[in-house]
C-alpha positions in Angstrom: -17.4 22.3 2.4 -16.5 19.8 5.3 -16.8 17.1 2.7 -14.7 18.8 0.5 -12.6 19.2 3.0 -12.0 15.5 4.1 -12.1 13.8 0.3 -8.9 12.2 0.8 -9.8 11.0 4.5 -13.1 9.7 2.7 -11.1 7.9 0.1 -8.8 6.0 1.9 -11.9 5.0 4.6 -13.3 3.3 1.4 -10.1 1.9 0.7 -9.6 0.6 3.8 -13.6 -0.8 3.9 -13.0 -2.9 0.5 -9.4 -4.3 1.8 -11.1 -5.6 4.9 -14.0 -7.1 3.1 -11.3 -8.4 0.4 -10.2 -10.2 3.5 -13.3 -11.6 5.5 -13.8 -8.5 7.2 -12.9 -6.6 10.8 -13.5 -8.1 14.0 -15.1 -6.3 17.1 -12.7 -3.2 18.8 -11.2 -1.9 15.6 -10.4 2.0 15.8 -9.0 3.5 12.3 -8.4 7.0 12.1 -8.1 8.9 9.0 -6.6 12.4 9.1 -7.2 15.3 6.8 -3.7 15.8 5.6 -2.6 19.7 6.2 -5.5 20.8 8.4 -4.9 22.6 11.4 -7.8 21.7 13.3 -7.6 18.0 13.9 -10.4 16.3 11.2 -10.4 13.0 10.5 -12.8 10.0 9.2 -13.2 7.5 12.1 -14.2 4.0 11.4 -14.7 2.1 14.3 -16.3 -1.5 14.8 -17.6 -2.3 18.5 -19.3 -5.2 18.1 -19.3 -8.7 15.9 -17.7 -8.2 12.1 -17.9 -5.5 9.5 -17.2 -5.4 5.8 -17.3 -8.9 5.7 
């Protein structure tokens, strides 16, 4: 159900994963929060990259 939930969230992580590696990737200290859209509780997807490069 918390999947479910957080589809939307999930899609534009992805999204947001394949434009960064479209682009040589995300250096170290990048926070990107995705909210649920109309929840009342807070979710969200977090990506966050603390070291080096991802999706690169």
């Amino acid at each position: 159900m918390e999947a479910a939930l957080r589809s939307k969230a999930f899609d534009d992580a992805r999204r947001f994963m394949r434009n960064a590696a479209a682009h040589g990737g995300v250096a170290a200290h990048t926070a990107k929060s995705f909210l649920v859209r109309g929840d009342r509780h807070g979710r969200r997807v977090d990506i966050e990259v603390q070291s080096g490069m991802a999706f690169g």
